[in-house]
Phi, psi and omega in degrees: 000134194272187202221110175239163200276315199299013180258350166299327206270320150349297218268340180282348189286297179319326173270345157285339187287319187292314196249012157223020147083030171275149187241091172215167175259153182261119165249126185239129195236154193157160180293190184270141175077358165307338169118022169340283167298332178275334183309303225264010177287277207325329166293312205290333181284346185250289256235009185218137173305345176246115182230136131228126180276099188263128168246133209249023186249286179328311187230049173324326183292336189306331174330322195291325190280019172234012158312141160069220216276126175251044175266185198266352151268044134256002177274342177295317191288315170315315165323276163327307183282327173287320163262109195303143160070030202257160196221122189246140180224112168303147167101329190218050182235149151211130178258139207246074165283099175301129202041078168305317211279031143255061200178069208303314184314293201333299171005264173322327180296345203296343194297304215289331206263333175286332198277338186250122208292354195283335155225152185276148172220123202253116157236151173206183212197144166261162160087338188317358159260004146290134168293137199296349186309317210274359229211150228225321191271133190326302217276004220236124174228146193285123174293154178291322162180141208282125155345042203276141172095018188215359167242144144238150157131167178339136154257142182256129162244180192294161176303141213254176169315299204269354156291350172290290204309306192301338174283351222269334195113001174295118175240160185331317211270317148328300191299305191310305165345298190299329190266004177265313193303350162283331157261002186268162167286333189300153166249166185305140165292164195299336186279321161305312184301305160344282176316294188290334166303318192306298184312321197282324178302337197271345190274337192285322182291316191263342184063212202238350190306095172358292157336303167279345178280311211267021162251339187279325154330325203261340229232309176051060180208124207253324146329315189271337176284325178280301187307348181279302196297311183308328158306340192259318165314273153359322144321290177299321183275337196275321189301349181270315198264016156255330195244298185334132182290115196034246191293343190307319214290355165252020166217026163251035192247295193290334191279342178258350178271346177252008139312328175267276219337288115048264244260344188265002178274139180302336164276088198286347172267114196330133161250064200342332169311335202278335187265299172218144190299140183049039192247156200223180197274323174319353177254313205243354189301324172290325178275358142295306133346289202278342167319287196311343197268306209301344187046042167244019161198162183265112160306117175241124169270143156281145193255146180285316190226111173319052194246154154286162332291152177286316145003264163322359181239006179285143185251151217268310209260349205238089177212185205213140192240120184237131183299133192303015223166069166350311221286328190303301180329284196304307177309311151300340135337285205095158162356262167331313173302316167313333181289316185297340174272325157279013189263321189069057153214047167269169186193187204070183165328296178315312178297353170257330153299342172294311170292321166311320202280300180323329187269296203301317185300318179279333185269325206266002166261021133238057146081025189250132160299137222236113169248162148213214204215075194233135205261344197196172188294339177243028142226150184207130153270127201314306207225098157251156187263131186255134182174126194041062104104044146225191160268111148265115180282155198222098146219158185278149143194134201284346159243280152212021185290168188318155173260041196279339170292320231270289174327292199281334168273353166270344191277342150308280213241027184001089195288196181265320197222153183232213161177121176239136188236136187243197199245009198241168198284186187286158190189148168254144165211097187064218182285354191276105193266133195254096202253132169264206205315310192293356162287355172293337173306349180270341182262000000 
């Protein structure tokens, strides 16, 4: 059984619900196959005397209870008449709606189904950052009107680092050791620092998709880790040419096969050339969008000026595209690319593109929204970060080479604290904290 942080997120959602009387409902939104539907199967079975799962794929017919008067006692009552045996105990019920957006009512309902305190109610869905506008497939119904102020919620991603280590066998009190050496002067030892690169080349190869962890944990055979992954890619295409909008479904196709491409080039900012020669964002801007909704890639914009917000500085037309899921990167990649990297003797363009995607992938599941910074034709910082109400620049480098973007922005704009991350043990030089890959779980 994997150990996921959003099930910490269940139980404050839960408690919030008891002892402070919220009347929202929870939608967990994420890409396809992060474990969504299972997490939350697993809560509703530990944390409630009751669970029920309507799955609106699975179980088309269920549709019906949501037919007609939606206040939440004719949906309950409906609830009783549709389903055998279903057992509702106040205080201690949670209803599980599953793919809501083929189940337009359902939606709507969640306001009337939130107002009422007597059972928790969960919903999720693939594809839900989609605008219903963008959407392609017969079965996906539009709600009459969506529930604002009666949902919260959370995105679920694929396993993060330190949920890796814990399937890997890693317990909390390990990591934290390991998490001293970031304020420390000292560096990680050599044996450890060793050890912990290793694990990490191993998480870019097999990556966070449940599936694939919980074969590799049992299995520890990165052949059964590609083929799995190839299925989920393969997923991922059928998931384009069923929900992409008409003419959209070939050319957000094209926009996502031409991200590692992209991403193995010395220019890492996404080029419409690359997808098709002389094409421009009035062609692909939308299907970059919808990438972007499907949370099947990460966005990072360059910023005009390192100011909060960044936001407000981003430039629009200027970004960088990371595939949503390393380990997803490397399958695609190929074979051999997996190897070289756990072997540590890949080497090129690609290889810089693994490490941008593995950092980027690791900053936006702790919560960051993804920038960088190139003031000019020859420097660029990978990364910058809004943290305690400044900018701290992040640059990758997949080996140790020189600081020369990193150096020249503390010397502009002289944050408090900066951060450059390698493939070597730890180190301070002035404000510049010197880390290798896997400390990024800390920052």
């Amino acid at each position: 059984m994997l150990k996921r942080k959003v099930y910490s997120e269940l139980l404050k959602w839960k408690e919030k619900r008891k002892n402070n009387k919220l009347k929202k409902c929870l939608l967990i939104k994420g890409a396809r196959q992060v474990g969504k539907s299972f997490i939350v199967r697993e809560f509703g079975n530990k944390e409630y005397e009751s669970f029920i799962n309507i799955d609106f794929f699975e179980q088309k017919s269920l549709k019906q209870i949501f037919a007609g008067a939606l206040t939440s006692e004719e949906i309950y009552k409906r609830i009783t008449a549709n389903i055998p045996n279903v057992k509702l105990v106040p205080g201690s019920t949670l209803l599980f709606l599953d793919e809501i957006q083929r189940c337009g009512n359902a939606r709507t309902a969640l306001k009337f189904l939130a107002e009422d305190m007597r059972f928790d109610v969960i919903a999720s869905g693939s594809l839900l950052g989609l605008s219903y506008g963008e959407e392609d497939d017969d079965e996906v119904e539009e709600p009459a009107s969506i529930p604002v102020g009666y949902e919260n919620q959370i995105t679920m991603y694929s396993l993060d680092f330190e949920e890796f280590l814990w399937a890997y066998g890693y317990n909390d009190e390990t990591i934290e050791n390991l998490r001293q050496y970031l304020t420390s002067d000292k560096q990680v030892p050599k044996s450890i620092h060793e050890k912990f690169e290793e694990i990490f080349r191993e998480y870019m190869v097999v990556g966070g998709m449940p599936e694939v962890v919980m074969d590799y944990v049992e299995n520890k055979d990165f052949t059964r880790v590609n083929e799995i992954q190839e299925d989920i890619i393969s997923l991922y295409h059928d998931d384009i040419s069923k929900h992409a909008k008409g003419k959209k479904k070939q050319l957000v196709r094209k926009c996502y096969d031409a991200v590692p491409i992209q991403l193995a080039k010395e220019l890492k900012k996404f080029q419409y050339s690359t997808v098709e020669k002389g094409q421009t964002r009035r062609k692909y801007g939308g299907s970059i969008q919808w990438l972007k909704d499907s949370s099947l890639v990460n966005v990072c914009y360059n910023v005009s000026q390192p100011l909060i917000p960044l936001m407000a500085n981003a430039k629009e037309e200027q970004f960088k595209l990371y595939i949503n899921d390393t380990g997803l990167l490397t399958c695609i990649y190929g074979f051999e690319t997996k190897r070289a990297i756990l072997n540590n003797t890949i080497k090129g363009n690609a290889k810089g593109g693994i490490y941008e995607n593995i950092i980027s992938e690791c900053l936006v599941k702790r919560g960051y929204k993804l920038y960088y910074y190139k003031p000019d034709d020859n420097h660029e910082l990978e990364f910058l970060l809004e943290n305690d109400g400044e900018i701290v620049p992040l640059e990758v480098k997949a080996g140790n080479q020189s600081s020369v973007s990193l150096n020249n922005f503390i010397n502009d704009f002289k944050p408090h604290v900066a951060y450059k991350l390698i493939s070597n043990r730890n180190g301070t030089d002035g404000v510049k904290k010197i880390l290798p890959h896997y400390f990024v779980l800390f920052i």
